[in-house]
LUMTORKOL-365358 format. One record per residue (C-alpha): residue number from 1; residue in one letter; x, y, z. Coordinates in steps of 0.25 Angstrom, whole numbers, always signed. Example, Ala and Ser with C-alpha at 12.3 -4.5 7.8 and 13.67 -1.06 7.14 Angstrom:
2
seq, type, east, north, up
1, A, +49, -18, +31 .
2, S, +55, -4, +29 .
This chain:
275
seq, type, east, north, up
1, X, -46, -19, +39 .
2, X, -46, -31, +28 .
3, X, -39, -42, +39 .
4, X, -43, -53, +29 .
5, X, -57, -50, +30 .
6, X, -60, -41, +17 .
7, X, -53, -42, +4 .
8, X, -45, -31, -2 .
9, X, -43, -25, -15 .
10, X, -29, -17, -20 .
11, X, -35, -9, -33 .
12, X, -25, -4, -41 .
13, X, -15, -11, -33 .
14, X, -4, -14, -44 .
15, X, +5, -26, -45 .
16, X, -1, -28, -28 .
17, X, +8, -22, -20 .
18, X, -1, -18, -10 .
19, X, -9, -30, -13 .
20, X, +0, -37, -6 .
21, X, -2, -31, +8 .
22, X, -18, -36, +6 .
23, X, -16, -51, +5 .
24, X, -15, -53, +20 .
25, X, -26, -42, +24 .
26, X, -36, -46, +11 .
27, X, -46, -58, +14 .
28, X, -46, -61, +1 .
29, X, -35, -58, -10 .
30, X, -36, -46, -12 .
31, X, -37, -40, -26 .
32, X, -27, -32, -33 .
33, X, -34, -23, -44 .
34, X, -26, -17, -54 .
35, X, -27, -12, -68 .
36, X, -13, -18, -74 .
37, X, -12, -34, -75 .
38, X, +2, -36, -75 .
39, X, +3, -28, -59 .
40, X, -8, -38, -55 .
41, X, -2, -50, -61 .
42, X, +11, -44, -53 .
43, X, +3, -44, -40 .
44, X, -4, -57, -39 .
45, X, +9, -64, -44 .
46, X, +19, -57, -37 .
47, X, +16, -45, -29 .
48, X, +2, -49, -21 .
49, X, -1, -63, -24 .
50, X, -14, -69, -18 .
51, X, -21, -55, -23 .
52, X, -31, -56, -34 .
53, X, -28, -47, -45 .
54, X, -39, -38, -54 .
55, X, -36, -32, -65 .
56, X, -46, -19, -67 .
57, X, -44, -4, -69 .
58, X, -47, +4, -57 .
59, X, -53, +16, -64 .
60, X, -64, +6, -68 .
61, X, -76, -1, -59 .
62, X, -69, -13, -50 .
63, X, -73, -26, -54 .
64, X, -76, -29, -38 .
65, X, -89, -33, -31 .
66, X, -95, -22, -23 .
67, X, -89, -25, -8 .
68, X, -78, -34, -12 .
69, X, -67, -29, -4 .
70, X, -65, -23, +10 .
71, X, -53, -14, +7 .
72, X, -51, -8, -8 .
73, X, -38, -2, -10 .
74, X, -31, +6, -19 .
75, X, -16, +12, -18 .
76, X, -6, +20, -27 .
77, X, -17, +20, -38 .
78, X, -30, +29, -34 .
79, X, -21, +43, -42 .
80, X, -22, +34, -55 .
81, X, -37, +30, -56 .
82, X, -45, +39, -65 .
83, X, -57, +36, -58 .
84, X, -57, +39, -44 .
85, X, -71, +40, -39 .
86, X, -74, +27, -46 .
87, X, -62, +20, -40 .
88, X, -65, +24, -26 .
89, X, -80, +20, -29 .
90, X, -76, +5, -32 .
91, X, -67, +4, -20 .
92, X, -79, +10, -12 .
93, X, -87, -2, -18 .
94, X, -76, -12, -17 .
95, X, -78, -10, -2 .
96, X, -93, -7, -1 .
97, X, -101, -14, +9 .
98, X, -88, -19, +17 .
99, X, -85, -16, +32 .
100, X, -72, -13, +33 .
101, X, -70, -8, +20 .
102, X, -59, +1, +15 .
103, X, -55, +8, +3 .
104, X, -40, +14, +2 .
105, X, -33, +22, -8 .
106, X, -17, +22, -5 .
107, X, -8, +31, -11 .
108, X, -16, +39, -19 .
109, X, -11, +54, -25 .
110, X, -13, +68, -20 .
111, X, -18, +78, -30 .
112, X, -13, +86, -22 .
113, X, +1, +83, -21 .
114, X, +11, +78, -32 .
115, X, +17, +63, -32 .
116, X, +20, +56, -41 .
117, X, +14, +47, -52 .
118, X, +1, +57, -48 .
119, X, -10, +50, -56 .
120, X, -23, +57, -53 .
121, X, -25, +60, -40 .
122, X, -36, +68, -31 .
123, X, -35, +77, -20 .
124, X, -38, +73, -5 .
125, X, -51, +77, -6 .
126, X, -53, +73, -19 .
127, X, -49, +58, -17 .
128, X, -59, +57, -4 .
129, X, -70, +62, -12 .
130, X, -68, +50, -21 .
131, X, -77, +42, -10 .
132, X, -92, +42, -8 .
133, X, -95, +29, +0 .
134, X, -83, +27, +8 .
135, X, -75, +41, +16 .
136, X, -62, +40, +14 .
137, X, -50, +46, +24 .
138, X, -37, +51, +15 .
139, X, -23, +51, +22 .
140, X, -11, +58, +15 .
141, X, +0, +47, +15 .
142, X, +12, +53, +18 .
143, X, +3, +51, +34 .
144, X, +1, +38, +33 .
145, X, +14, +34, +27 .
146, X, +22, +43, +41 .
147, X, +11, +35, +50 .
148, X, +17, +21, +44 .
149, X, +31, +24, +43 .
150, X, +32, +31, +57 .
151, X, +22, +26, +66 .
152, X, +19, +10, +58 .
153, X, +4, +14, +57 .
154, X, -6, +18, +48 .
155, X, -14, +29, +54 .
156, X, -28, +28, +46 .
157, X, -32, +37, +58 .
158, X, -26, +50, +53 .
159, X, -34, +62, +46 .
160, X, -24, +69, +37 .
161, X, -27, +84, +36 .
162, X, -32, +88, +20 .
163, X, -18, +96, +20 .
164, X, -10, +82, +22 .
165, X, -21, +76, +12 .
166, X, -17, +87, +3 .
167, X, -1, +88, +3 .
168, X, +1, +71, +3 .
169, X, +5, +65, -10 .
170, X, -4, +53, -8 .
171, X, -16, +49, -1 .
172, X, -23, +37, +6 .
173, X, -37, +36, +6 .
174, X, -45, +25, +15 .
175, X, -59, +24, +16 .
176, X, -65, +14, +26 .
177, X, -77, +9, +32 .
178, X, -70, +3, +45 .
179, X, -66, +15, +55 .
180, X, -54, +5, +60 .
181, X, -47, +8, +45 .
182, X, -45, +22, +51 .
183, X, -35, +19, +62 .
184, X, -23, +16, +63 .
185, X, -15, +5, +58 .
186, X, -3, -1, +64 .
187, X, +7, -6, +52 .
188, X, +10, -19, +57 .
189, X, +25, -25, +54 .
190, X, +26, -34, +44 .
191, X, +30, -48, +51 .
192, X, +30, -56, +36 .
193, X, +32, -57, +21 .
194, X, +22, -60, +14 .
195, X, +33, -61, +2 .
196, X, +46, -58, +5 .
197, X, +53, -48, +14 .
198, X, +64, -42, +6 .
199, X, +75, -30, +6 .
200, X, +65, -18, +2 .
201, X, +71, -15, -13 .
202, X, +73, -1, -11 .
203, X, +84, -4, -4 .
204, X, +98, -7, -11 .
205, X, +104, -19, -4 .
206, X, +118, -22, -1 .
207, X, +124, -33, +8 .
208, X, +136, -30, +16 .
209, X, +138, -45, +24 .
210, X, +126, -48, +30 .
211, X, +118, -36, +28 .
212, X, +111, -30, +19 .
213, X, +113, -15, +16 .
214, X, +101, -7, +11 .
215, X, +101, +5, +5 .
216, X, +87, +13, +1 .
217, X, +88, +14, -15 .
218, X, +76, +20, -23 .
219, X, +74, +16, -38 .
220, X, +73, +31, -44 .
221, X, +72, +45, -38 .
222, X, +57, +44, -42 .
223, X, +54, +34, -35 .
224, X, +61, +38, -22 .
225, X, +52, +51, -24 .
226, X, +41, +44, -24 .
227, X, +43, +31, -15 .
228, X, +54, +41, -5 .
229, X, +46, +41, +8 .
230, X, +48, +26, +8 .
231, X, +61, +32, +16 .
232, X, +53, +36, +27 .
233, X, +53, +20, +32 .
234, X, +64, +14, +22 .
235, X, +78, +18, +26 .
236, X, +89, +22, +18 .
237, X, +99, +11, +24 .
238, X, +96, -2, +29 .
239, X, +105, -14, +34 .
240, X, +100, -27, +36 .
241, X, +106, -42, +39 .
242, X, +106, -50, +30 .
243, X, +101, -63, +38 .
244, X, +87, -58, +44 .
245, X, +85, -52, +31 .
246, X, +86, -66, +24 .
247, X, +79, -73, +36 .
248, X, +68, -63, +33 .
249, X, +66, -66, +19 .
250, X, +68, -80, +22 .
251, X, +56, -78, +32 .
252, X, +48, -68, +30 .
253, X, +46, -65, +43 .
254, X, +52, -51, +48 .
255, X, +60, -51, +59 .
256, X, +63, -40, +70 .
257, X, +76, -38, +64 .
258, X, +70, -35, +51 .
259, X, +57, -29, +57 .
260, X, +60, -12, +55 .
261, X, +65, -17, +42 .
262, X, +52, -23, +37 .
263, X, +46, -13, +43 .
264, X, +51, -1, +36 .
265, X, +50, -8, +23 .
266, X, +67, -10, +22 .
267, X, +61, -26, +21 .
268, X, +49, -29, +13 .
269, X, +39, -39, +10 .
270, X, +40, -41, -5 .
271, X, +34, -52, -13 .
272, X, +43, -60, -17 .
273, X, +52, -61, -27 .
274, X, +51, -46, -28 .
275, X, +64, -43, -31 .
């Protein structure tokens, strides 16, 4: 939707991971609000750079002009903001007046269900009845996330039943003036790096001659809890030559050898120096 035409903003986006993914889609940088200095400072130097940071505390008024952006964004933090209605009222203004404009919030926990770090979270219902000048459509992740993995397409056309709403741990909510949002969206192959394509590190590596041995390693049992259904696109094992995967680093340009490994994530694009 953006296609370098509208500006994006990432509220509450951390130390900019997902930040990252808006540099080539954002006609302008796009901001990177937060509430902690130090994950911004992260960001702009490491993670994301070529965003522009903001520090500000989301369960306050945004410091943004009325219509600033075209999509305002928020993932993995909505559960944690005390005030809801107010928060989806400034997105709604950040976007006000712009066609396309969309607002989404990724990620976001089920009152209904448990997972954890909980935070405060609203019911299905309860979420969607946070919007006044903009309707918004709700999916339960766990569909969106089998559309990707299986078929390599986000399906926005879909209209998940209350009972799938219900028994899903978290939610995505996307409210949008353009009808085209509402399709569905074929998740293209990632042909460069923007940093640097390494070994995914969740894998422990081991080099027998000229390949390299990978083994899926998670860093606790809570975190495999958690993070698990990574498995449904990472496998446990994994071989890989050693000379395309330095030619690819050396590159950053995937080749078909290396293409089902980047696609399933076993490769990724890291900023550099990551580890």
């Amino acid at each position: 939707m953006l296609e370098r035409r509208q500006r994006a903003i990432d509220i509450c986006g951390g130390s900019g991971h997902l930040t990252r993914s808006l540099l080539d889609l954002s006609s302008e940088a796009p901001i990177l609000a937060d509430l902690y200095f130090a994950k911004l400072w992260l960001a702009r130097r490491f993670t994301a750079p070529g965003c522009e940071p903001i520090c500000c505390d989301a369960n306050s008024p945004m410091p943004f002009a009325r219509g600033a952006f075209g999509l305002a964004l928020c993932s993995d933090a909505f559960q944690y903001i005390w005030t809801k209605r107010l928060f989806v009222a400034e997105l709604s203004r950040l976007v006000a007046g712009r066609d396309p404009a969309a607002v989404v919030i990724g990620h976001t926990h089920n009152q209904l269900t448990w997972s954890p770090s909980h935070g405060q979270p609203l019911t299905p219902a309860g979420y969607a009845n946070l919007f006044e000048t903009l309707t918004p459509r709700l999916y339960g992740e766990a569909g969106l996330f089998a559309d990707v993995v299986r078929v390599g397409r986000l399906n926005l056309e879909r209209r998940d039943s209350q009972e799938a709403l219900a028994g899903d741990p978290a939610l995505t909510i996307v409210a949008s003036t353009d009808p085209h949002v509402y399709g569905v969206h074929p998740v293209e192959p990632q042909a460069t790096a923007r940093g640097e394509f390494r070994v995914n590190p969740l894998y422990a590596t081991e080099r027998r001659g000229d390949r390299l041995h990978l083994h899926l390693q998670f860093p606790s049992p809570d975190y495999e809890d958690e993070y698990g259904a990574c498995k449904e696109y990472l496998p446990t094992e994994a071989t890989i030559a050693s000379s395309p995967l330095d030619e690819l680093r050396r590159t950053g340009v995937v080749t078909p050898d290396l293409s089902d490994f980047v696609r399933r994530r076993v490769i990724v694009d890291l900023p550099k120096l990551y580890y």
